[in-house]
N, C-alpha and C positions, 0 to 999 in steps of 0.2 A: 429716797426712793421707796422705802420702806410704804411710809407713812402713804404715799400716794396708791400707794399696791395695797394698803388696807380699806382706803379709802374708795377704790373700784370694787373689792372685793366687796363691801358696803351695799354700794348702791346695784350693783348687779348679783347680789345674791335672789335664792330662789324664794320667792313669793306667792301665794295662793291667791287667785284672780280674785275680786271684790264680789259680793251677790250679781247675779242678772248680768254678770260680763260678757257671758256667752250668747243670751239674749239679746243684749244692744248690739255687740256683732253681728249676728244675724238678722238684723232688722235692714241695718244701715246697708248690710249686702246686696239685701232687696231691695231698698229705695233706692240703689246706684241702680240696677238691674231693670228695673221700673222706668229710670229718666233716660230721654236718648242723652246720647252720648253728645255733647258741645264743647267743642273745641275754643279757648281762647280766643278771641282775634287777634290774627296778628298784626303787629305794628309793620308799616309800609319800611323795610328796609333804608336805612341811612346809608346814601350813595357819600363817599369822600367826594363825590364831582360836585359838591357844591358850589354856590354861587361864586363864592371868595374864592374857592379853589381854582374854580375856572379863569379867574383874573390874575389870578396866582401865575399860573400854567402858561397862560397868552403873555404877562410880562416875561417869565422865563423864556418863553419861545424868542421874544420880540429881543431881550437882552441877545440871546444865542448866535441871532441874525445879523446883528449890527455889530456884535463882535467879530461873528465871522468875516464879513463882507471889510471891515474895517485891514484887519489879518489881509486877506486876501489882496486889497489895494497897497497894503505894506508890500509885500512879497512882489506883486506885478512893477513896483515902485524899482523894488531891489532885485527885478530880474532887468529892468531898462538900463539902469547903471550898472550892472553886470556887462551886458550886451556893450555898451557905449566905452565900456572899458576895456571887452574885449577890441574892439574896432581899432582903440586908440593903439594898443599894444602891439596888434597886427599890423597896424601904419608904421610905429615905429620899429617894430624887426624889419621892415621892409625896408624902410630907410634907412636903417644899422648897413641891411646888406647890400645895399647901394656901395654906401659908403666904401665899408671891405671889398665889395670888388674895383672901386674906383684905387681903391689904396695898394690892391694885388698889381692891378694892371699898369701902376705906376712903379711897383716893384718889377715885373717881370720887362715891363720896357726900358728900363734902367739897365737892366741885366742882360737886353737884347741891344742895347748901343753899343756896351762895352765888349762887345762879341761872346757873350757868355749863353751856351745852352740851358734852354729850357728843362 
């Protein structure tokens, strides 16, 4: 570290401007001063919406859609078999309780031959 702290010491030590230094500054002040002032041109800004980008963007869009819409006939798929299975389940408690009341009222006529209260 030394050696680089000598080494800036070096080149930034104090130095006496060369002849006519303060001349050519002065010159060059006035010839800025003198020209109007011109601005670069600027380069027309690079949009990312480029060409590719844009086809980029529409197949992502296009992927998004056909995913979704896909998802979505899944789901409408597995709310019908939901539905048809509720149906199924509800026909059969129905018929369970068919049954149990056919099986009660076979018990409680059983129990009303033999003189037995309800």
């Amino acid at each position: 570290m030394e050696q680089f702290e000598r080494e800036l010491q070096k080149h930034f030590r104090k130095q006496e401007p060369s002849s006519g230094f303060s001349d050519r500054v002065m010159a060059r002040v006035r010839q800025a001063a003198e020209e109007p002032a011109v601005s670069p041109p600027t380069p027309a800004p690079r949009s990312w919406w480029s060409f590719g980008n844009r086809w980029a963007a529409a197949g992502a869009l296009a992927v998004c859609l056909t995913v979704g819409i896909a998802v979505q006939q899944h789901q409408g798929r597995q709310l019908a078999a939901a539905e048809i299975a509720e149906a199924q389940l509800f026909e059969q408690l129905f018929f369970a309780g068919e049954k149990i009341n056919q099986a009660r009222d076979r018990v409680w006529g059983a129990q009303d031959r033999r003189g037995e209260s309800k």
